[in-house]
C-alpha positions as CSV (number, residue, x, y, z in Angstrom):
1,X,-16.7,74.2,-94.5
2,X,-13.5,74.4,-96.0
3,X,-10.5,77.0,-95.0
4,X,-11.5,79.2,-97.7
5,X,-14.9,80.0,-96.2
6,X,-13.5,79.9,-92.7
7,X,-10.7,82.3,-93.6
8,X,-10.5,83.8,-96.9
9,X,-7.4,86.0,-97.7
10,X,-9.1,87.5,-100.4
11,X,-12.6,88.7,-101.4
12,X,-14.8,90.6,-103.3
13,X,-18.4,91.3,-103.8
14,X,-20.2,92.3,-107.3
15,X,-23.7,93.6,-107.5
16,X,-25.4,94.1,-111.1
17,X,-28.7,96.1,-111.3
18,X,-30.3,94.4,-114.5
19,X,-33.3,95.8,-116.5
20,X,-35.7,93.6,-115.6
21,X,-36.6,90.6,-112.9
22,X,-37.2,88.0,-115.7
23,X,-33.7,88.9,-117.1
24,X,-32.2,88.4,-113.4
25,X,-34.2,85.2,-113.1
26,X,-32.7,84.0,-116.4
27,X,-29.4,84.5,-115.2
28,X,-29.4,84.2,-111.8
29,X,-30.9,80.3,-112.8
30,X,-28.0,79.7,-115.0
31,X,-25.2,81.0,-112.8
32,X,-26.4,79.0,-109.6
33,X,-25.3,75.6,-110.6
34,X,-22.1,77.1,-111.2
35,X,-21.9,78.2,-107.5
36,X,-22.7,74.7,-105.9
37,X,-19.3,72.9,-106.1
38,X,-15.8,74.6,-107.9
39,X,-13.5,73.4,-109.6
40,X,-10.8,74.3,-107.4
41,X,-10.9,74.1,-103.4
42,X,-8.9,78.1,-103.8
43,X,-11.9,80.0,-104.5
44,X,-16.0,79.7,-103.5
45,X,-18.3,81.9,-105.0
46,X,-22.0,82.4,-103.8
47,X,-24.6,84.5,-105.8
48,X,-28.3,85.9,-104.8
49,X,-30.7,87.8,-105.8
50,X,-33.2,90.4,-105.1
51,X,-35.7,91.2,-107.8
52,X,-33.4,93.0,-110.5
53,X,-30.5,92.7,-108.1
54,X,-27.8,90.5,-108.4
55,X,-25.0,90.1,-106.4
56,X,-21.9,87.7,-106.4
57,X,-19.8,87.1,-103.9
58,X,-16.1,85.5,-104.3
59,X,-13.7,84.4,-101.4
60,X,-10.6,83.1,-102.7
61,X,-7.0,81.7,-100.7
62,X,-4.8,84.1,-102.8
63,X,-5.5,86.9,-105.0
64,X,-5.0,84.9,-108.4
65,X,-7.6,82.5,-107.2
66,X,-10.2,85.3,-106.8
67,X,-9.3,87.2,-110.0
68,X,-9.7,84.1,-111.6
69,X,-12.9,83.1,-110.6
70,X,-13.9,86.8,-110.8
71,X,-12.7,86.7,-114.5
72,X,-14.7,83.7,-115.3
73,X,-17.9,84.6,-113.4
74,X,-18.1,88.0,-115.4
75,X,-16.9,86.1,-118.7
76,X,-20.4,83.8,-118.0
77,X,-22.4,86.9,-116.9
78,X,-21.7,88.6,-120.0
79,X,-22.4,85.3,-122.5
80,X,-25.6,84.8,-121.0
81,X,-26.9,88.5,-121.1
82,X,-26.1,88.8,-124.5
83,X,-27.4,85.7,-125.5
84,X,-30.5,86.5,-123.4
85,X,-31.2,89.7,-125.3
86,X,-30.6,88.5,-128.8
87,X,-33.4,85.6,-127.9
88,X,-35.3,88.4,-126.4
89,X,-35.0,90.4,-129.9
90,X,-35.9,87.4,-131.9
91,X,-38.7,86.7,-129.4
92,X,-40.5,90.3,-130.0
93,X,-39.9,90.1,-134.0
């Protein structure tokens, strides 16, 4: 466990209802590897999920770290759900 797990000096939590479990699944598959190791040792971010529910949670050293990864977390999230319902359109003709 490093010291920003043990003692985080900033934090924040994001939970985002989605319309449907397969588009959670979708993105809740592509956003997990991104959890498992980070590219700096100033920020960790875990993510779940619960049906339509996903939640992200971010604990950072410092308050740029955790805007940062915040930033680039919701950058991702966005990509993927557009991308997921513009296959999804293509997908229903």
């Amino acid at each position: 466990m490093d010291s920003v797990e043990r003692d985080p000096k900033a934090y924040a939590t994001i939970r985002i209802r989605l319309p449907s479990e397969r588009e959670s699944a979708v993105i809740y598959r592509a956003l997990k590897p991104e959890t498992e190791s980070s590219p700096t040792p100033r920020s960790k971010v875990s993510i779940d999920r619960d049906r339509r529910l996903l939640t992200l949670t971010f604990k950072a050293s410092d308050t740029t770290a955790l805007r940062a990864a915040v930033n680039s977390y919701l950058r991702w999230f966005m990509l993927l759900d557009d991308a997921y319902w513009k296959i999804e359109t293509l997908r229903r003709g």
